[in-house]
C-alpha positions as a Python dict, from the first residue, in 0.01 Angstrom:
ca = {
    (1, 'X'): (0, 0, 0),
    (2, 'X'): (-142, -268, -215),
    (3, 'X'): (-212, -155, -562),
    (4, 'X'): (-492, -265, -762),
    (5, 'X'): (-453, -557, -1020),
    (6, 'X'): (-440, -464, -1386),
    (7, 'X'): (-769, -322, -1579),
    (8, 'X'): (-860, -292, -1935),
    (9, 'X'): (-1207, -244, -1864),
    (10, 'X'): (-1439, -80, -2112),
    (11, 'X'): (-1454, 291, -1973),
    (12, 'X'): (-1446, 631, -2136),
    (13, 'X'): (-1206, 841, -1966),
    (14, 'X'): (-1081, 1127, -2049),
    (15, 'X'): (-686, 1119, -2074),
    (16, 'X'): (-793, 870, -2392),
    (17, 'X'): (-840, 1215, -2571),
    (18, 'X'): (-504, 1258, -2545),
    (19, 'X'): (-337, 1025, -2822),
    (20, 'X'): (5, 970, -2670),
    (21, 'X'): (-141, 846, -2359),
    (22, 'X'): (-301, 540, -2494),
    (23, 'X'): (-51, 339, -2476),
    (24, 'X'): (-37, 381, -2060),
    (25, 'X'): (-421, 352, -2063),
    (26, 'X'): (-410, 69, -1813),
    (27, 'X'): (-142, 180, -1581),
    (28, 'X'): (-354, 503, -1554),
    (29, 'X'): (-652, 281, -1482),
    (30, 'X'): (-509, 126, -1178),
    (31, 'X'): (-346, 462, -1072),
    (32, 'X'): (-714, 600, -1044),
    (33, 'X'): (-831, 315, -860),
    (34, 'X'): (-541, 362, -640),
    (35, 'X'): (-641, 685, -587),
    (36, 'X'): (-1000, 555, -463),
    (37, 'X'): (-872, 325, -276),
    (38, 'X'): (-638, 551, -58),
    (39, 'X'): (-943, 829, -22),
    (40, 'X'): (-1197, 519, 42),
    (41, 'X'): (-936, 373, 324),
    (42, 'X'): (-891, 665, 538),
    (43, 'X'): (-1248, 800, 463),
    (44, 'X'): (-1374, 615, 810),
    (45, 'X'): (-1618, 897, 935),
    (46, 'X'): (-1937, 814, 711),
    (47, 'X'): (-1984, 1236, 660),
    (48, 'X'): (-1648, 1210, 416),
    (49, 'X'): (-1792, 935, 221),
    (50, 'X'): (-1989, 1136, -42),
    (51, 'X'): (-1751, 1440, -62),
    (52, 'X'): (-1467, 1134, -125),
    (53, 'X'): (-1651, 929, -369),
    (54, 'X'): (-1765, 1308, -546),
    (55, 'X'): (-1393, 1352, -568),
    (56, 'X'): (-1291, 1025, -684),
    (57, 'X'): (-1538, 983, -967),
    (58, 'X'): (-1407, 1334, -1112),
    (59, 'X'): (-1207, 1203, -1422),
    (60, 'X'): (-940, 1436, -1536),
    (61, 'X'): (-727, 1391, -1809),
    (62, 'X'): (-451, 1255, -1582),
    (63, 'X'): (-165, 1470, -1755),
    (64, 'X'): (68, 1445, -1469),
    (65, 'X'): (84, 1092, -1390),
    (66, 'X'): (49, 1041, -1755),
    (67, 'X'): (417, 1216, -1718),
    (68, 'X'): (561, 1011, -1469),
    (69, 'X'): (448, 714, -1623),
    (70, 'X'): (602, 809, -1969),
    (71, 'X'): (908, 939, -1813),
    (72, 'X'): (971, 601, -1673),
    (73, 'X'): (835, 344, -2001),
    (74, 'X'): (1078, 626, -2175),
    (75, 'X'): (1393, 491, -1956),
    (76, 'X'): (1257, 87, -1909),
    (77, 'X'): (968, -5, -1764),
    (78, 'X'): (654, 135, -1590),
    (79, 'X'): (734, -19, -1202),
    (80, 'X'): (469, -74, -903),
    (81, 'X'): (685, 248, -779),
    (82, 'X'): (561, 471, -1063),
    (83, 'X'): (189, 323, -1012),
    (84, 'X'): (229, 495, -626),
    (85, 'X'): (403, 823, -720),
    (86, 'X'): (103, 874, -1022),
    (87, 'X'): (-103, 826, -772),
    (88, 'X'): (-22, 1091, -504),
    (89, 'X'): (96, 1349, -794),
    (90, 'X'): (-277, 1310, -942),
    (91, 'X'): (-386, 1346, -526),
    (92, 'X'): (-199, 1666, -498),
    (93, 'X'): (-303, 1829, -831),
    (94, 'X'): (-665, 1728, -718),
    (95, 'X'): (-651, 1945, -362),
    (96, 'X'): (-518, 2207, -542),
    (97, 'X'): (-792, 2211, -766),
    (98, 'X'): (-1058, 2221, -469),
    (99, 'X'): (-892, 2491, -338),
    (100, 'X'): (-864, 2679, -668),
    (101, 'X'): (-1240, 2649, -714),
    (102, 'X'): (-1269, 2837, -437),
    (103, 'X'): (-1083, 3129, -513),
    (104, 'X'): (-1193, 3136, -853),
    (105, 'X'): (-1557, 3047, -733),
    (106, 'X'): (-1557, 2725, -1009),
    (107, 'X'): (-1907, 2573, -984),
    (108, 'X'): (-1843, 2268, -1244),
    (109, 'X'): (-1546, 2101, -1356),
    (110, 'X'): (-1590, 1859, -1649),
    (111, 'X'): (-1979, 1925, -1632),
    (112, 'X'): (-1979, 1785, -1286),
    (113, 'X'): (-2037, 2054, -1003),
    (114, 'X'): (-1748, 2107, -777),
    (115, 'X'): (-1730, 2023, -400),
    (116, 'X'): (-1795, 2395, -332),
    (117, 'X'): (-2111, 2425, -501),
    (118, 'X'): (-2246, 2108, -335),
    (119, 'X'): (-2126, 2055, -2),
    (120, 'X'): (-1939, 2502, 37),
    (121, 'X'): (-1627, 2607, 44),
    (122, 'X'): (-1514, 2527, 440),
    (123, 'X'): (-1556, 2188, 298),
    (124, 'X'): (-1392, 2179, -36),
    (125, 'X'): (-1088, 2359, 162),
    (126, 'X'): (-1105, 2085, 430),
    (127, 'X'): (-1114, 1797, 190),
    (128, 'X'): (-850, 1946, 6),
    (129, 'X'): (-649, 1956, 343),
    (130, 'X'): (-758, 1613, 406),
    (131, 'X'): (-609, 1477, 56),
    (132, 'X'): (-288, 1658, 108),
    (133, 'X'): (-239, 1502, 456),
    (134, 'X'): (-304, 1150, 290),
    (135, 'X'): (-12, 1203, 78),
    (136, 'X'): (174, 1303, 360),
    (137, 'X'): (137, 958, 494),
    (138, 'X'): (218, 753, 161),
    (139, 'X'): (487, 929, 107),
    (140, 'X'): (619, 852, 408),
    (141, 'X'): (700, 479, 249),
    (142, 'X'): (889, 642, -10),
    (143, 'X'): (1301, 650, -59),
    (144, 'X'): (1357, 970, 107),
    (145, 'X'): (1501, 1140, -195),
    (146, 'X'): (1208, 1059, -398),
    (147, 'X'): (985, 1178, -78),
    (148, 'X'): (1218, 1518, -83),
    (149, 'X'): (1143, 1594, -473),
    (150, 'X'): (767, 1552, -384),
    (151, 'X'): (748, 1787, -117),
    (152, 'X'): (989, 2031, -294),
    (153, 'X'): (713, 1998, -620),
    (154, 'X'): (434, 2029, -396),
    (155, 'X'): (613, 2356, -221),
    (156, 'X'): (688, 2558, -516),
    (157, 'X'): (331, 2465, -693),
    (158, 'X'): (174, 2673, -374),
    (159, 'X'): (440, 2900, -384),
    (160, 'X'): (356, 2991, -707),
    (161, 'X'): (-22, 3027, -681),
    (162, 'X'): (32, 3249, -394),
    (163, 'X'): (255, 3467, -578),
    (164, 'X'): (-21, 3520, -919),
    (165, 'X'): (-300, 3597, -616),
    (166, 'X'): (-74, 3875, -513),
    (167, 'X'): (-4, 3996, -832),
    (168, 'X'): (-353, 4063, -938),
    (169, 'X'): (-409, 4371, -1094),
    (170, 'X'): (-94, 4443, -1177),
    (171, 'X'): (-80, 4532, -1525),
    (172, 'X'): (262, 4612, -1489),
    (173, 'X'): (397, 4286, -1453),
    (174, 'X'): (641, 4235, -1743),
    (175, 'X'): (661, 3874, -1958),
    (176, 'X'): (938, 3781, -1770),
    (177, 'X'): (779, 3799, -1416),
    (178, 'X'): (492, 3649, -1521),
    (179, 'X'): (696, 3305, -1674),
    (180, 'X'): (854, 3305, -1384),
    (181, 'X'): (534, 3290, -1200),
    (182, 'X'): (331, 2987, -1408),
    (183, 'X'): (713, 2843, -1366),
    (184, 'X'): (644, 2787, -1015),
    (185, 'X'): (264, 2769, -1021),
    (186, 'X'): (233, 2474, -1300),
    (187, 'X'): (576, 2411, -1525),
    (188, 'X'): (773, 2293, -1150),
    (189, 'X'): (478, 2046, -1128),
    (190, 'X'): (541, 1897, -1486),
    (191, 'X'): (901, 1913, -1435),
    (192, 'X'): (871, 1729, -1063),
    (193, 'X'): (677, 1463, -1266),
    (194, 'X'): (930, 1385, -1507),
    (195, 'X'): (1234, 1427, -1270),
    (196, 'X'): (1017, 1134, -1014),
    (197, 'X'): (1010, 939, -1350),
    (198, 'X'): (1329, 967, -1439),
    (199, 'X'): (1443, 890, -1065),
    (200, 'X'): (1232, 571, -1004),
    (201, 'X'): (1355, 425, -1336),
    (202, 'X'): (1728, 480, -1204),
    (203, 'X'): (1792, 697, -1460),
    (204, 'X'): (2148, 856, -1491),
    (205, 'X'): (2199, 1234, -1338),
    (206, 'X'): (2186, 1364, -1689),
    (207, 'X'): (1832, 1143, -1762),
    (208, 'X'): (1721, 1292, -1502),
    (209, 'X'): (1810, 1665, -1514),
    (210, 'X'): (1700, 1599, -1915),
    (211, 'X'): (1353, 1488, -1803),
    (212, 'X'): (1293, 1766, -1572),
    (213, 'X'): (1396, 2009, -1811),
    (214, 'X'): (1172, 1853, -2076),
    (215, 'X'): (873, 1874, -1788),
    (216, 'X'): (962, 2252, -1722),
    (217, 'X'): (907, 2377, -2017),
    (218, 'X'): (642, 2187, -2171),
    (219, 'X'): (468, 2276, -1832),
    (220, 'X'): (536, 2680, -1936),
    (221, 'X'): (392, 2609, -2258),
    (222, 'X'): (102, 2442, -2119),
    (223, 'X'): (7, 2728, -1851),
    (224, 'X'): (61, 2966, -2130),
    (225, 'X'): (-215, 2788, -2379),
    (226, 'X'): (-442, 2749, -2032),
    (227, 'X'): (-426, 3110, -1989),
    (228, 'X'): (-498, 3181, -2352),
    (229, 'X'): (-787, 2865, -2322),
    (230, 'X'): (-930, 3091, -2044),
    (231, 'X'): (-948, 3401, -2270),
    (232, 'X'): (-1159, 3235, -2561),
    (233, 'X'): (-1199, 2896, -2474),
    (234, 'X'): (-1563, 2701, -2504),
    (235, 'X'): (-1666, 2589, -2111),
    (236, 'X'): (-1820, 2292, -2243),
    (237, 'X'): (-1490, 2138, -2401),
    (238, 'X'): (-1290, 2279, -2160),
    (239, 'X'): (-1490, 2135, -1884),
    (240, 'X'): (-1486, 2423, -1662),
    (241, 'X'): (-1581, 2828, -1627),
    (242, 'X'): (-1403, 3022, -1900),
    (243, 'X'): (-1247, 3370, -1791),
    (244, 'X'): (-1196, 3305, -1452),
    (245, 'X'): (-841, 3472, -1466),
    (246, 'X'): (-1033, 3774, -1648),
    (247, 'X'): (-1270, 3721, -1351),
    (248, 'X'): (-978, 3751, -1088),
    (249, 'X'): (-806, 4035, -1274),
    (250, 'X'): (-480, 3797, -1325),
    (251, 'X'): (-220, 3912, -1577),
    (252, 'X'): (-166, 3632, -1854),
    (253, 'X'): (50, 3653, -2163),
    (254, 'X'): (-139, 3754, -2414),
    (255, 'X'): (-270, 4058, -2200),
    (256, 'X'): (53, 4190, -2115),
    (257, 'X'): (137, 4156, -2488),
    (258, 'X'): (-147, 4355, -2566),
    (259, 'X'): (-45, 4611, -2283),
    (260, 'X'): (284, 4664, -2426),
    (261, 'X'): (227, 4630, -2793),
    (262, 'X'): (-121, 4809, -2844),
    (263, 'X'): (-135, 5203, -2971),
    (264, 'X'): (-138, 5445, -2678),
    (265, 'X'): (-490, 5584, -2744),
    (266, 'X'): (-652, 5232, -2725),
    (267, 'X'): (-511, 5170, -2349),
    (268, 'X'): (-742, 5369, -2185),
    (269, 'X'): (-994, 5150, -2333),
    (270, 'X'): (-807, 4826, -2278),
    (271, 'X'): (-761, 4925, -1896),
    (272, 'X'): (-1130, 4986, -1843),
    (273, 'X'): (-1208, 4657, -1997),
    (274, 'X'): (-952, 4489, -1736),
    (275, 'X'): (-1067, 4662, -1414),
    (276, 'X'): (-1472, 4587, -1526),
    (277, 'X'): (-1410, 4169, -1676),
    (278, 'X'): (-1761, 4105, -1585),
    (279, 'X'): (-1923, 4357, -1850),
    (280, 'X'): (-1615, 4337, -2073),
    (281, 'X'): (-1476, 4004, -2141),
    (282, 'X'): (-1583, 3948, -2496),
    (283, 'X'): (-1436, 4330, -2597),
    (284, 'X'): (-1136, 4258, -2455),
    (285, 'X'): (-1084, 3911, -2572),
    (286, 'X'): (-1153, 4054, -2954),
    (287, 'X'): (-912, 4284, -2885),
    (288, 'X'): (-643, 4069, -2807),
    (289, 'X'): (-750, 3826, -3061),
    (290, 'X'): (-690, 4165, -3308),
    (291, 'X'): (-419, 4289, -3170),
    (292, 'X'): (-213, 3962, -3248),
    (293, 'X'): (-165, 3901, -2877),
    (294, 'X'): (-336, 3540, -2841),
    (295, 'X'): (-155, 3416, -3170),
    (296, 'X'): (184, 3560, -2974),
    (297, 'X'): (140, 3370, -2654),
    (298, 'X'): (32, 3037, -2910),
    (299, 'X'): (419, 3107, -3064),
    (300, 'X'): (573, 3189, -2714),
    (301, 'X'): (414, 2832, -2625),
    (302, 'X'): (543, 2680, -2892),
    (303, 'X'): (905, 2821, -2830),
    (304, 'X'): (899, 2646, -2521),
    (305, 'X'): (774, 2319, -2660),
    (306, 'X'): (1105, 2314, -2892),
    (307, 'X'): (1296, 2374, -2587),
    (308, 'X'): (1104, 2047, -2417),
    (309, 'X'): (1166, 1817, -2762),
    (310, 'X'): (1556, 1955, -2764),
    (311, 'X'): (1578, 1809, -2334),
    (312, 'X'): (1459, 1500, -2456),
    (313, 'X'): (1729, 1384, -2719),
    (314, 'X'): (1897, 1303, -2382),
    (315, 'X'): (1688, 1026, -2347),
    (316, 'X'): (1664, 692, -2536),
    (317, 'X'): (1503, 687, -2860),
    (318, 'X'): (1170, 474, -2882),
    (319, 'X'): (808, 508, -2846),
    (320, 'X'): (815, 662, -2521),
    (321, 'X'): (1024, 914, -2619),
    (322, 'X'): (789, 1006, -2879),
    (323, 'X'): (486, 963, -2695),
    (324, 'X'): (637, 1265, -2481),
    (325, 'X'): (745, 1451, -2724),
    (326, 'X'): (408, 1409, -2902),
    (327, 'X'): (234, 1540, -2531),
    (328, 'X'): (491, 1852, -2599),
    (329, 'X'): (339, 1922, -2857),
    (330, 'X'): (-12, 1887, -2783),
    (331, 'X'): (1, 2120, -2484),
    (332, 'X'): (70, 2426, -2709),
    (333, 'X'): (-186, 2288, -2991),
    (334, 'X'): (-492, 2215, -2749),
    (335, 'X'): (-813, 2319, -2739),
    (336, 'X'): (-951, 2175, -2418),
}
């Protein structure tokens, strides 16, 4: 696949907001414009023009790339290897987004309406389908153990979103089911990032376990501050529909805090507000927010974090290092 040539082009995009990730600002660059090129390639029919070019032009904040690219500045150099694997990382994350918004029902992402709004769902499914199956033929040029780690990533990432759709409504589920949960759904994602990293930079077995390790848990912290984001989070900085997990009665942390913390006679109260989200979300949210439970999951997030920064002393010292440590870091601190 040939990639596309270096670009420092004048652009706003949005992984600029996040500070360590300046420094790859080019290399993500030509990983987007690898991504357009792949979806533009295979995009023959002229119907999957629009719905490809929609999905190209939807600029995310490129977090895990961003972590494969670090991972491997962290242990040399950025390669035309790490430019590929970016690539279809950012590809898969994207289907699973089309198919998210429509089980959540998203209608915008970023301010931009999704494919379901415009074009319905059998087509946002499809073309999430279709992206998945165009991974499935890059990485078929890949060393086969890097190929393996991909699929295995890809595997436990749907695995895991199956598993929180089958746990709805259960306000039973217990903190440690639920990690266990996001641990598949999003932290194996950031922890397959950092492992392909670590493996394309020929990294030692202990790099590499280090990295993943590092991705793992700064991935928990980051599903846990999503879910938190999706309690009392602005959808015009966040760039998409707040309370969709109150919307599809999904147990977070900071709700089965509040379950298990909050006096007897207010849970009554606190279940009604669960099983009606629609008519109840900013009660419940100031309850949690006064019962202590949102600034718990913020500290549970940032136990994890430490966890992350303690994997990476495995790995040489320099920028890089930082830069990931620093991304750590912002996961449990963000806002958007």
């Amino acid at each position: 696949m040939h990639l596309p040539a270096n670009t420092n082009a004048p652009e706003n995009v949005p992984w600029i907001e996040i500070h360590p990730f300046r420094g790859i600002d080019s290399q993500l660059r030509r990983v987007r414009e690898c991504i357009r090129q792949a979806l533009a390639r295979t995009s023959t029919a002229n119907e999957l023009t629009p719905l490809c070019e929609h999905l190209s032009a939807r600029n995310g904040k490129m977090i895990r790339p961003g972590l494969v690219l670090l991972t491997g500045q962290c242990l040399g150099r950025i390669t035309e290897e790490h430019l590929r694997v970016a690539a279809m990382v950012q590809m898969i994350h994207d289907a699973t987004l089309l198919h998210d918004d429509v089980v959540d029902d998203g209608q915008s992402r970023r301010g931009v309406p999704t494919v379901n709004c415009l074009w319905g769902n059998e087509s946002a499914v499809l073309l999430g389908d279709f992206v998945l199956s165009q991974v499935f033929k890059m990485a078929a040029d890949l060393e086969p153990s890097v190929a393996q780690v991909l699929a295995q990533t890809a595997m436990r990432v749907c695995q895991g979103e199956l598993r929180q759709v089958m746990q709805r409504q259960n306000w039973q589920l217990s903190e440690a089911e639920y990690t266990d949960i996001i641990t598949e759904k999003s932290a194996s994602f950031f922890s397959g990032c950092c492992r392909l990293g670590a493996m394309l930079g020929q990294a030692s077995q202990a790099q590499i376990e280090a990295a993943s390790s590092y991705g793992l848990h700064a991935g928990i912290a980051f599903q846990i501050v999503d879910d938190v984001l999706d309690i009392i989070g602005d959808e015009g900085r966040m760039g998409k529909r707040a309370q969709s997990d109150f919307d599809n009665y999904k147990p977070t942390m900071a709700v089965i805090h509040l379950l298990r913390t909050a006096p007897a006679c207010d849970k009554e109260a606190i279940h009604k507000r669960l099983t009606t989200p629609a008519d109840s979300k900013s009660e419940l949210a100031a309850m949690l927010a006064q019962n202590g439970s949102v600034r718990y999951a913020h500290e549970r997030a940032r136990d994890y974090v430490e966890k992350a920064i303690e994997a990476l002393e495995v790995l040489p010292a320099g920028e890089a290092r930082d830069a990931l440590a620093e991304t750590a870091w912002l996961m449990a601190d963000r806002t958007t």
